[in-house]
mmCIF entry with sequence, helices, sheets and N, C-alpha, C, O atoms, coordinates in Angstrom:
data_MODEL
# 
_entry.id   MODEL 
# 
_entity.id                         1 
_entity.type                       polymer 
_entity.pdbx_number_of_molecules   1 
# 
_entity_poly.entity_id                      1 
_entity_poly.type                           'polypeptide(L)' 
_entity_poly.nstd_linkage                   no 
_entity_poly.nstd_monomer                   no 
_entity_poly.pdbx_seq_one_letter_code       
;(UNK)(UNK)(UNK)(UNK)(UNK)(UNK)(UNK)(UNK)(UNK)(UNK)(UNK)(UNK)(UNK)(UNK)(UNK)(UNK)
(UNK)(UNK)(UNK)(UNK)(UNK)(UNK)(UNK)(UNK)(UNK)(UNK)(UNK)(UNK)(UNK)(UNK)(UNK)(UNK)
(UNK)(UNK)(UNK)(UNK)(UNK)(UNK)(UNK)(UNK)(UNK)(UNK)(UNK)(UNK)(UNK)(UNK)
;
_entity_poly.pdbx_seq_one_letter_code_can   XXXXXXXXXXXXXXXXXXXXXXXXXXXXXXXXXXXXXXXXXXXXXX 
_entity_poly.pdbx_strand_id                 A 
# 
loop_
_entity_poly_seq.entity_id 
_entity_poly_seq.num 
_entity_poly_seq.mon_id 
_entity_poly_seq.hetero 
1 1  UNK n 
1 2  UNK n 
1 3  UNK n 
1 4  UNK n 
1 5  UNK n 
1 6  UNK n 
1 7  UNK n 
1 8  UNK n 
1 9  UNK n 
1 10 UNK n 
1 11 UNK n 
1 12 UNK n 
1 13 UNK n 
1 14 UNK n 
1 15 UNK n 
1 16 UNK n 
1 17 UNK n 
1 18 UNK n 
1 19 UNK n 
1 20 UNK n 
1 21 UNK n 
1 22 UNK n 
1 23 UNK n 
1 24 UNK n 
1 25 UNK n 
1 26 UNK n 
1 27 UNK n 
1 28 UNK n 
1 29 UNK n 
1 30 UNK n 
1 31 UNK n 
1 32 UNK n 
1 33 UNK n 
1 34 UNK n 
1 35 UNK n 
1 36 UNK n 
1 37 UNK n 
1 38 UNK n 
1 39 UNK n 
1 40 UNK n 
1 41 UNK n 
1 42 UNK n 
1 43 UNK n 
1 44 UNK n 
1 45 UNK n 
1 46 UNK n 
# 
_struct_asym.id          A 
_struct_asym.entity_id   1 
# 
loop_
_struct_conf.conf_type_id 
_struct_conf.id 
_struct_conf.pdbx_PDB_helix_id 
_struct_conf.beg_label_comp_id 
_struct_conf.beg_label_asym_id 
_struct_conf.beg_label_seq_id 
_struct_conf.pdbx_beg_PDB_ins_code 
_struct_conf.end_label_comp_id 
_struct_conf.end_label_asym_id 
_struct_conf.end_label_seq_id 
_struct_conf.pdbx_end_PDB_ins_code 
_struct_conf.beg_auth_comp_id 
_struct_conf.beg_auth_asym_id 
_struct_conf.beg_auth_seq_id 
_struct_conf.end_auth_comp_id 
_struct_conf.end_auth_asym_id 
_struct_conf.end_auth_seq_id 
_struct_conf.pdbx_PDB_helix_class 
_struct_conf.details 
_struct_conf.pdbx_PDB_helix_length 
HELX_P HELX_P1 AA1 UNK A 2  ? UNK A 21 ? UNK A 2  UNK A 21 1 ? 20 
HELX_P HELX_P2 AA2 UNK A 38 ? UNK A 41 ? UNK A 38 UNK A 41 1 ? 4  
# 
_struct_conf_type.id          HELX_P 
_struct_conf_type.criteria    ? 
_struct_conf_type.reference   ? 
# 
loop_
_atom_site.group_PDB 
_atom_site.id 
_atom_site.type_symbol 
_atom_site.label_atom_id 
_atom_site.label_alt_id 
_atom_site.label_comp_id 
_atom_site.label_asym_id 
_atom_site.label_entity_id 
_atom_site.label_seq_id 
_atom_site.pdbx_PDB_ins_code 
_atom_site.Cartn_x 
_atom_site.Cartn_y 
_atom_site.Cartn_z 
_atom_site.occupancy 
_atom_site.B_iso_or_equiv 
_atom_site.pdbx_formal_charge 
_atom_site.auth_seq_id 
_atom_site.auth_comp_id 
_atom_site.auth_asym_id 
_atom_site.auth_atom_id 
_atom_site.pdbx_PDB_model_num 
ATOM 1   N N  . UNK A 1 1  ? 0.817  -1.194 0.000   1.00 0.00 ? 1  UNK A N  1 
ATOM 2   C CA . UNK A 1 1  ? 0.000  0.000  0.000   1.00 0.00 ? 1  UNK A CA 1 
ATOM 3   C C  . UNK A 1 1  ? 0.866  1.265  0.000   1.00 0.00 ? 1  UNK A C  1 
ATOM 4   O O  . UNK A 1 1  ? 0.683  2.205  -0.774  1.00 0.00 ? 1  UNK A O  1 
ATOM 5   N N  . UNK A 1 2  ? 1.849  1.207  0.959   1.00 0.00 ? 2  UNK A N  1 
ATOM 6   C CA . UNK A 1 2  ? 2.743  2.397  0.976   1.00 0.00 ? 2  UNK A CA 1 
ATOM 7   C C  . UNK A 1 2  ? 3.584  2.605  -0.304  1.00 0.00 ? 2  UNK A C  1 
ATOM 8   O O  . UNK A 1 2  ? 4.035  3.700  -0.640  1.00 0.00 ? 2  UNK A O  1 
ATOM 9   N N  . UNK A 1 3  ? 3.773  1.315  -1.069  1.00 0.00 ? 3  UNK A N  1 
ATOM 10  C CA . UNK A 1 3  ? 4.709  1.533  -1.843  1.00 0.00 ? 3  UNK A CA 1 
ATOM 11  C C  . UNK A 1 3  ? 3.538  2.539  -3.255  1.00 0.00 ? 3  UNK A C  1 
ATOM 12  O O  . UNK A 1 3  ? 3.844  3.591  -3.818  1.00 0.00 ? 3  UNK A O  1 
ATOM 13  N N  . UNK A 1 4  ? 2.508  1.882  -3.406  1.00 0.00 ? 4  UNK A N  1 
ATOM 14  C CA . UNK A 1 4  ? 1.317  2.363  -4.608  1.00 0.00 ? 4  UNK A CA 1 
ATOM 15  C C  . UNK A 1 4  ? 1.558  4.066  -4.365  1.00 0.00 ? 4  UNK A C  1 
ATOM 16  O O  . UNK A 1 4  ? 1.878  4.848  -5.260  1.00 0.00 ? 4  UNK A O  1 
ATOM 17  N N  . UNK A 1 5  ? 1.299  4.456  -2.795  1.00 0.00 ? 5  UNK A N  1 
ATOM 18  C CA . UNK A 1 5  ? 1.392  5.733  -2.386  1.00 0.00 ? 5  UNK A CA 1 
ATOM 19  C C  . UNK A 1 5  ? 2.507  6.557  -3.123  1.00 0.00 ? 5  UNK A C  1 
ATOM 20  O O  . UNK A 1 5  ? 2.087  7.411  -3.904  1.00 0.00 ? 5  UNK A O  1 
ATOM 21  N N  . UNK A 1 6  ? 3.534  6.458  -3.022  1.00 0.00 ? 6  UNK A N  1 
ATOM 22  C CA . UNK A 1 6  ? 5.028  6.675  -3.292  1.00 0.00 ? 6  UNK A CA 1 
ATOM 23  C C  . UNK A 1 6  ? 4.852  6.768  -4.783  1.00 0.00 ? 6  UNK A C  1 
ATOM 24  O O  . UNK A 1 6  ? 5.072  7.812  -5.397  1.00 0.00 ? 6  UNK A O  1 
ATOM 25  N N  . UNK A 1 7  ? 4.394  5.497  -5.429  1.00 0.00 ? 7  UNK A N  1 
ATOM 26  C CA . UNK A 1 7  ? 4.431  5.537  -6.737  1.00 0.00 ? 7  UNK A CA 1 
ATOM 27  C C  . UNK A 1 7  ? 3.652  6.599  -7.530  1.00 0.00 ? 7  UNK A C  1 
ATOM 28  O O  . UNK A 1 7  ? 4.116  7.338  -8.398  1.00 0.00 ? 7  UNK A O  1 
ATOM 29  N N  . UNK A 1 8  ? 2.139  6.537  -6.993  1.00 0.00 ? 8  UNK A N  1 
ATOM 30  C CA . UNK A 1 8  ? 1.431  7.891  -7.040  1.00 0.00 ? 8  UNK A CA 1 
ATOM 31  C C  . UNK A 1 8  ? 1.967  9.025  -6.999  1.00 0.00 ? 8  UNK A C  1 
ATOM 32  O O  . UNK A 1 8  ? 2.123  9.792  -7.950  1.00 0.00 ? 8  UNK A O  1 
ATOM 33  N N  . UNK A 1 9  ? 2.417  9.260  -5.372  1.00 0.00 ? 9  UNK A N  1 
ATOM 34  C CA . UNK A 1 9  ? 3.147  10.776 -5.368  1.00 0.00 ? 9  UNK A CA 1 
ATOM 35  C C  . UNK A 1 9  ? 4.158  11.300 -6.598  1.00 0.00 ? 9  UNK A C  1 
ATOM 36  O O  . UNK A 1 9  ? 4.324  12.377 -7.169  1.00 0.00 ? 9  UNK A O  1 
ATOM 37  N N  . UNK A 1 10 ? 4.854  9.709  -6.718  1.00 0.00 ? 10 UNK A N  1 
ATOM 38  C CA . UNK A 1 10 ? 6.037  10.230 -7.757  1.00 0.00 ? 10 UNK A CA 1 
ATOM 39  C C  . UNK A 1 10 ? 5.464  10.387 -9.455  1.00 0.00 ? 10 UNK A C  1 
ATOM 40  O O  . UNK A 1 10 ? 5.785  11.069 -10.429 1.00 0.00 ? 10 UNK A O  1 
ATOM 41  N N  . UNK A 1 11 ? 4.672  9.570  -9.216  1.00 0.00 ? 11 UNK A N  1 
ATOM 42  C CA . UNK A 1 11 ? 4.293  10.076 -10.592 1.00 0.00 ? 11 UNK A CA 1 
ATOM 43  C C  . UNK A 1 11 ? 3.479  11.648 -10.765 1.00 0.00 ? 11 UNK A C  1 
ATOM 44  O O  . UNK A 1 11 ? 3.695  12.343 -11.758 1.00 0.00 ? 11 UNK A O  1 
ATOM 45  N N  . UNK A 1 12 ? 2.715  11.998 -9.879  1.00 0.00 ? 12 UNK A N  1 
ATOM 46  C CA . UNK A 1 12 ? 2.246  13.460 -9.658  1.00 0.00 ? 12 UNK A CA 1 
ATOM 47  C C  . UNK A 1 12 ? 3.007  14.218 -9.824  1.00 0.00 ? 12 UNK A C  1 
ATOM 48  O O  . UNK A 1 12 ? 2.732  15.165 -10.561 1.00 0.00 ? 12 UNK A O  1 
ATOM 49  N N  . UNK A 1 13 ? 4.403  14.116 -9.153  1.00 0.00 ? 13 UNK A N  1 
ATOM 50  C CA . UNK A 1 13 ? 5.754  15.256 -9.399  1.00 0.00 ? 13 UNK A CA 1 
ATOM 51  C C  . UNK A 1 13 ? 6.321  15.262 -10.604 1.00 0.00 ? 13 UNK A C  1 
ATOM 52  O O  . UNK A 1 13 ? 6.738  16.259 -11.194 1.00 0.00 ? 13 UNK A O  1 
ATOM 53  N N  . UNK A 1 14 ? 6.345  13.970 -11.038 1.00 0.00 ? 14 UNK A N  1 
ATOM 54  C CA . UNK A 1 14 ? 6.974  14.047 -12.527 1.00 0.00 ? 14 UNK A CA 1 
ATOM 55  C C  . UNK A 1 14 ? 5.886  14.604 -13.633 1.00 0.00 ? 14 UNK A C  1 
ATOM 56  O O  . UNK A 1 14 ? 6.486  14.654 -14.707 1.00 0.00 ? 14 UNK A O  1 
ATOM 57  N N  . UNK A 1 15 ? 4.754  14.968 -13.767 1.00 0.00 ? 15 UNK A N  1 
ATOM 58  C CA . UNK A 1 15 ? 3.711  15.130 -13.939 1.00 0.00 ? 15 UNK A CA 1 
ATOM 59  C C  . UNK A 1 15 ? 3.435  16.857 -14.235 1.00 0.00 ? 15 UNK A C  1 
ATOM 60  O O  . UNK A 1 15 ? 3.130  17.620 -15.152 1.00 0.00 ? 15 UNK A O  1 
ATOM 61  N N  . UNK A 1 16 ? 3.768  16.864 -12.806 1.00 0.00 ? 16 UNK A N  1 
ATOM 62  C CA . UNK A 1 16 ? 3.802  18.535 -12.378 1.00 0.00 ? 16 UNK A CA 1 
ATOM 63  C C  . UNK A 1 16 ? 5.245  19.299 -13.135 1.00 0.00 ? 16 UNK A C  1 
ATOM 64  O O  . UNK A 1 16 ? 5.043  20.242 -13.900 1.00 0.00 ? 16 UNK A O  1 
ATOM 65  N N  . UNK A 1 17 ? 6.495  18.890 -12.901 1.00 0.00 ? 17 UNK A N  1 
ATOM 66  C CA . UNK A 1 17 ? 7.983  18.773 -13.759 1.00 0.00 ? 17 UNK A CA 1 
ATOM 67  C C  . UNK A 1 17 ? 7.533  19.119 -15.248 1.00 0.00 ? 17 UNK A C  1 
ATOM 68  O O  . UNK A 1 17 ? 7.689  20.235 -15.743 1.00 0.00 ? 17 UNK A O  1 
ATOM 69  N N  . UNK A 1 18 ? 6.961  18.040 -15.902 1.00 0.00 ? 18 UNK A N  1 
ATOM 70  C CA . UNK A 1 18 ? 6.678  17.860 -17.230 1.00 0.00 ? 18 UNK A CA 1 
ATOM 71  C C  . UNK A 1 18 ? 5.620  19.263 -17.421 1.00 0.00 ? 18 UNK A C  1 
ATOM 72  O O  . UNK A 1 18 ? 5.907  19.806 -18.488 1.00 0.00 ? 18 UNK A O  1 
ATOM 73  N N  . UNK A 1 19 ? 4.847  19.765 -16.926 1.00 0.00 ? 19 UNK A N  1 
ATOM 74  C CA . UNK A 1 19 ? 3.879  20.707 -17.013 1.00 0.00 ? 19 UNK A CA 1 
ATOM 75  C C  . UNK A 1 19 ? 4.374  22.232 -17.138 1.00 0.00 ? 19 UNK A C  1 
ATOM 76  O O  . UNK A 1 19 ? 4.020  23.124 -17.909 1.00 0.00 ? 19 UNK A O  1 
ATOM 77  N N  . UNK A 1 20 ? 5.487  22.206 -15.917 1.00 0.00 ? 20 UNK A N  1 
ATOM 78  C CA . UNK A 1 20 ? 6.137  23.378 -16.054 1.00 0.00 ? 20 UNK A CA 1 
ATOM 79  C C  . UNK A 1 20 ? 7.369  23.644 -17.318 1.00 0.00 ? 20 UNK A C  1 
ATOM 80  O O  . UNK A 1 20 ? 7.689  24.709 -17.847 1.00 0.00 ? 20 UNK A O  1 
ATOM 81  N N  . UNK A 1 21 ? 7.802  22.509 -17.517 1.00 0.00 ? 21 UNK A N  1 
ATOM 82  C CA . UNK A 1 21 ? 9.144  22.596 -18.156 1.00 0.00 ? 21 UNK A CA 1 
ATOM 83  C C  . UNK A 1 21 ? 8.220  22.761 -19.676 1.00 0.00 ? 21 UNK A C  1 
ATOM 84  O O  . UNK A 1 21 ? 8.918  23.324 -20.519 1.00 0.00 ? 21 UNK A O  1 
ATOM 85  N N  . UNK A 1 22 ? 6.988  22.439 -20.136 1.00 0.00 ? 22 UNK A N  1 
ATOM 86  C CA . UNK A 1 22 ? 6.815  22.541 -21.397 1.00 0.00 ? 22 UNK A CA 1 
ATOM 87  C C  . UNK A 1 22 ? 6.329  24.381 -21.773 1.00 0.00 ? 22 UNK A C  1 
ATOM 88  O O  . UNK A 1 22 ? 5.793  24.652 -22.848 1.00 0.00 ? 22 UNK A O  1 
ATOM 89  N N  . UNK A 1 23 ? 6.568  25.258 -20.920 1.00 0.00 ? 23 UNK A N  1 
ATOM 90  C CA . UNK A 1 23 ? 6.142  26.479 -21.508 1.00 0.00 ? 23 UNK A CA 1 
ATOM 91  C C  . UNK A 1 23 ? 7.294  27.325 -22.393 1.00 0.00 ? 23 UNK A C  1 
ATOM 92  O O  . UNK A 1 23 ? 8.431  27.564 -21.984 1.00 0.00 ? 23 UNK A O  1 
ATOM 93  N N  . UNK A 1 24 ? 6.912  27.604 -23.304 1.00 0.00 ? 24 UNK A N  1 
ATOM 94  C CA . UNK A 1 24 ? 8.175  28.294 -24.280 1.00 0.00 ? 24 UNK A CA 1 
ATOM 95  C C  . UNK A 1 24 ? 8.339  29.285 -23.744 1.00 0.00 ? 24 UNK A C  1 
ATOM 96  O O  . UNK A 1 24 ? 7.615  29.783 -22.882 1.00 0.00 ? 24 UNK A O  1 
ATOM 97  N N  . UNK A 1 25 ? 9.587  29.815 -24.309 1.00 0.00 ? 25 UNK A N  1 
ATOM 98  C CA . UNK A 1 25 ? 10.203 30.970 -23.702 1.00 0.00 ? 25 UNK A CA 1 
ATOM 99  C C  . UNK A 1 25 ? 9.889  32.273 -24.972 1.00 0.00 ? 25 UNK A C  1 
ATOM 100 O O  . UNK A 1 25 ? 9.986  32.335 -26.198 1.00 0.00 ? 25 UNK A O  1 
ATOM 101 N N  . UNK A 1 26 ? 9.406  33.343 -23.691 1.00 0.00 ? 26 UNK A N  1 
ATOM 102 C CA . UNK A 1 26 ? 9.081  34.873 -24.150 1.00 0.00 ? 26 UNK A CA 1 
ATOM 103 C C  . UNK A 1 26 ? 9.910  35.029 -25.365 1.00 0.00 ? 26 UNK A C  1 
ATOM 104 O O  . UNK A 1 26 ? 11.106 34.754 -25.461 1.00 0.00 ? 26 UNK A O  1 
ATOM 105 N N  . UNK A 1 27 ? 8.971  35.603 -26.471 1.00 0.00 ? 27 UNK A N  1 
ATOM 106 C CA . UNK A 1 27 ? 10.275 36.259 -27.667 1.00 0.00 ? 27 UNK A CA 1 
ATOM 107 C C  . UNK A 1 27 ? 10.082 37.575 -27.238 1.00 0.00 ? 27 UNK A C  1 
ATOM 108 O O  . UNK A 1 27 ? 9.033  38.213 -27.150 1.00 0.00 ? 27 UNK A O  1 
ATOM 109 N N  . UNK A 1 28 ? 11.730 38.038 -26.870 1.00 0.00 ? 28 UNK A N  1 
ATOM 110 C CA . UNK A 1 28 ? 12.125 38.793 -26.810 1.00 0.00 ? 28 UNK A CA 1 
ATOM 111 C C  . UNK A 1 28 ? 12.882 40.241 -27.792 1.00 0.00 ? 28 UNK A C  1 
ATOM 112 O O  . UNK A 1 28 ? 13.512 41.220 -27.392 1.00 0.00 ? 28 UNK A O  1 
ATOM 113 N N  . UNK A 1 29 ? 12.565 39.910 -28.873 1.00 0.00 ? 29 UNK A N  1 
ATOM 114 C CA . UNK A 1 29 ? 13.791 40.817 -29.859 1.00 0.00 ? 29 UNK A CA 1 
ATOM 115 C C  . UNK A 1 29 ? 12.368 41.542 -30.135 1.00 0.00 ? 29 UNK A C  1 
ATOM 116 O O  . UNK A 1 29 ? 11.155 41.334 -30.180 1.00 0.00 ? 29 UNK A O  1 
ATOM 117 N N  . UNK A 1 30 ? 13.281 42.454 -30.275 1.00 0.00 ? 30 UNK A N  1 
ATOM 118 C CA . UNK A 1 30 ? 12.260 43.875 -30.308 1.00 0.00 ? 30 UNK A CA 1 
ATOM 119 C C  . UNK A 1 30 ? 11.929 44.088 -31.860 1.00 0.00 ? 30 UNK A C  1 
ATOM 120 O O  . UNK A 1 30 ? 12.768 43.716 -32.679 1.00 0.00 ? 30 UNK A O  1 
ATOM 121 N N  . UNK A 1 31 ? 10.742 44.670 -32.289 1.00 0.00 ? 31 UNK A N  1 
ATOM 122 C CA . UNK A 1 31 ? 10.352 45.154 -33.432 1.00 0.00 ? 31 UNK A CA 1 
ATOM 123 C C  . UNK A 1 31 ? 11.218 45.420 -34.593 1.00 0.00 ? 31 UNK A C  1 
ATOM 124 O O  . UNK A 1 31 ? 12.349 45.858 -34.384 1.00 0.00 ? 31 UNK A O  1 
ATOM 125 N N  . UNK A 1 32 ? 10.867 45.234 -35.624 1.00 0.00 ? 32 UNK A N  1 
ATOM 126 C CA . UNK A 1 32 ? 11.886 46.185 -36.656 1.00 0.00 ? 32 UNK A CA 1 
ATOM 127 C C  . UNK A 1 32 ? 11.383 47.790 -36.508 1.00 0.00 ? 32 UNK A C  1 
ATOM 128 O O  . UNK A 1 32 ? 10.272 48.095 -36.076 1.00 0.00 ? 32 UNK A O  1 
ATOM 129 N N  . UNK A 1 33 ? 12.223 48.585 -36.867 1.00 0.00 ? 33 UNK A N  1 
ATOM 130 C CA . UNK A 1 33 ? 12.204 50.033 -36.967 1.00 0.00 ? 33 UNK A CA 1 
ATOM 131 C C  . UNK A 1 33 ? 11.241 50.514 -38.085 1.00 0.00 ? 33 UNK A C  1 
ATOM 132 O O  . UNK A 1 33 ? 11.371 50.201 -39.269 1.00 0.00 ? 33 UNK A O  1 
ATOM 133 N N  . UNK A 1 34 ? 10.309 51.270 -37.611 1.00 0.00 ? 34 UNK A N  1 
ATOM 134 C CA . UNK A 1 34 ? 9.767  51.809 -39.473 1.00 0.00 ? 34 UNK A CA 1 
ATOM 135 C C  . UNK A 1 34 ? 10.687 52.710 -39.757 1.00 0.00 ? 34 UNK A C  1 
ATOM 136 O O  . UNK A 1 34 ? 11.413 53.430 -39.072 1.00 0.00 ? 34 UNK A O  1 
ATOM 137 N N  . UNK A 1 35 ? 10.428 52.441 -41.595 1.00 0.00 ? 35 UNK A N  1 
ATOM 138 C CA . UNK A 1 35 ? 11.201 52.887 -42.138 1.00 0.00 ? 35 UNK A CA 1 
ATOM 139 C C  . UNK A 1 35 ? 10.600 54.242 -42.473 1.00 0.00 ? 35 UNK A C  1 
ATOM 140 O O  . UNK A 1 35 ? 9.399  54.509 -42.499 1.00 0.00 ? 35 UNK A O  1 
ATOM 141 N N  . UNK A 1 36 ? 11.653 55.085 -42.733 1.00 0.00 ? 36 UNK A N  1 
ATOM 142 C CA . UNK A 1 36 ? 10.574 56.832 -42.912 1.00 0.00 ? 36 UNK A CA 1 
ATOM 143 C C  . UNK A 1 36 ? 11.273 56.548 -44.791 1.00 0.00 ? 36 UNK A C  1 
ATOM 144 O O  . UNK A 1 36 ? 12.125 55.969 -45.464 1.00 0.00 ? 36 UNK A O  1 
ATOM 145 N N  . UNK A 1 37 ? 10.268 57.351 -44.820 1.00 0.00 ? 37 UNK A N  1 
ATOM 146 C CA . UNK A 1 37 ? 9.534  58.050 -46.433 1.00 0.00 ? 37 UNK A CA 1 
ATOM 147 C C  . UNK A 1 37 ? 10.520 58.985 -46.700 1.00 0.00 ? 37 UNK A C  1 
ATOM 148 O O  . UNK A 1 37 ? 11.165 59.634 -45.877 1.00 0.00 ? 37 UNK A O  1 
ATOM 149 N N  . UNK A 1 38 ? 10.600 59.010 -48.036 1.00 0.00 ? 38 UNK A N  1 
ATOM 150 C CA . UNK A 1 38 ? 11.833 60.041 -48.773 1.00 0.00 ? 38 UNK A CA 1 
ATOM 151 C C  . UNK A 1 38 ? 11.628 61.402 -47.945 1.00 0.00 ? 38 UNK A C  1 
ATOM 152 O O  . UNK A 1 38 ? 12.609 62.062 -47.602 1.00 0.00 ? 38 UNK A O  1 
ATOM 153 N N  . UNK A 1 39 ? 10.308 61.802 -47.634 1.00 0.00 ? 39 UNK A N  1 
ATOM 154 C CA . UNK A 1 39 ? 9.748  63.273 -47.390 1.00 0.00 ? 39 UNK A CA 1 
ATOM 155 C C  . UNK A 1 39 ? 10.748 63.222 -45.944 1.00 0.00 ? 39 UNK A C  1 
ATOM 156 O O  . UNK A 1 39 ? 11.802 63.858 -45.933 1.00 0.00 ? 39 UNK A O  1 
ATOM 157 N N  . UNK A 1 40 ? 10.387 62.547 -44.947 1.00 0.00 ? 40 UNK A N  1 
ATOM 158 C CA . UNK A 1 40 ? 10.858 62.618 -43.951 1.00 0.00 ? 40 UNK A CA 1 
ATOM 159 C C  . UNK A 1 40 ? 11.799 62.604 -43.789 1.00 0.00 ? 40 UNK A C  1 
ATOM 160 O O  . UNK A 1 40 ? 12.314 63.215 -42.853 1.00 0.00 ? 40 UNK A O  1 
ATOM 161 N N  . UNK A 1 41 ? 12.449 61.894 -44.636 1.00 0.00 ? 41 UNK A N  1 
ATOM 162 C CA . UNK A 1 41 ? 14.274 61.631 -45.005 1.00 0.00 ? 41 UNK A CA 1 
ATOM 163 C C  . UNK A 1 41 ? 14.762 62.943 -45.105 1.00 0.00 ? 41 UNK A C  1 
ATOM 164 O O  . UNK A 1 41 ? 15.676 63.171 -44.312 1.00 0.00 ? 41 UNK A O  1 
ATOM 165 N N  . UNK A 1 42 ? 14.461 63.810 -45.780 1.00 0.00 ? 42 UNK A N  1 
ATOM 166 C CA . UNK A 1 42 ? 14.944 65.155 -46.211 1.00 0.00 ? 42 UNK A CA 1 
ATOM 167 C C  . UNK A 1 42 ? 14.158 65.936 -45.505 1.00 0.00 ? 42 UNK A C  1 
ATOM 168 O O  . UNK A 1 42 ? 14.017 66.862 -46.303 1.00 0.00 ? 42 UNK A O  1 
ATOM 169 N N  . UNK A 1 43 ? 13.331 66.322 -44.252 1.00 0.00 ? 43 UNK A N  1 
ATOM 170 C CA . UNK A 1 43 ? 13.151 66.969 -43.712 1.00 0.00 ? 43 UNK A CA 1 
ATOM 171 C C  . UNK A 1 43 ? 13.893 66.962 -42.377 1.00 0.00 ? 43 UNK A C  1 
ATOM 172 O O  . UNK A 1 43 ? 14.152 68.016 -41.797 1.00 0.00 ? 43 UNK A O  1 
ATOM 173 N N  . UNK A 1 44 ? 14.323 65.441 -41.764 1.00 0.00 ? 44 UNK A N  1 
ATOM 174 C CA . UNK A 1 44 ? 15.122 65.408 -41.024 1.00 0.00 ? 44 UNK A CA 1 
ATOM 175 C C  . UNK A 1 44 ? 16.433 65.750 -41.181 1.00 0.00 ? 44 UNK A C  1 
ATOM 176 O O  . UNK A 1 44 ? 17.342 65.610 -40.363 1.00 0.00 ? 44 UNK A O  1 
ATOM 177 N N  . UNK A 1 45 ? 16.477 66.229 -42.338 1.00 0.00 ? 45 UNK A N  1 
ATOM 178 C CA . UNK A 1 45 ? 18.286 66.672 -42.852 1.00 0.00 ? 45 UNK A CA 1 
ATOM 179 C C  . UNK A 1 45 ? 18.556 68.101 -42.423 1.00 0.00 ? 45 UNK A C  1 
ATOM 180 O O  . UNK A 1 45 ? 19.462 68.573 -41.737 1.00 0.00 ? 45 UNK A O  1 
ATOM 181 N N  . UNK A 1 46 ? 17.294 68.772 -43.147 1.00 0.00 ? 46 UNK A N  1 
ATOM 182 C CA . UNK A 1 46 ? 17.857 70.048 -42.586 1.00 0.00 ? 46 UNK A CA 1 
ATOM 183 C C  . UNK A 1 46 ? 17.409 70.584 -41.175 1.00 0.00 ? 46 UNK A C  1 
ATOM 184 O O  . UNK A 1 46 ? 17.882 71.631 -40.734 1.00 0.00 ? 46 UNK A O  1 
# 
């Protein structure tokens, strides 16, 4: 009986293990930049 117990518990933890370890990881890299328009290009010049 004690041993079924044990076996239970352990399978619950490995269970719980497997549950956490499957979440992907945050994407992190940031946006591309917009790109500016000829107009803006040459207004930021002068």
């Amino acid at each position: 009986m004690i041993n079924a117990a044990r076996l239970t518990l352990a399978g619950l933890l490995a269970l719980a293990l497997a549950g956490c370890a499957a979440t992907p990881q945050p994407d992190l890299t940031p946006p591309p930049a917009k790109r500016l328009d000829a107009k803006t290009t040459l207004e930021n010049r002068l």
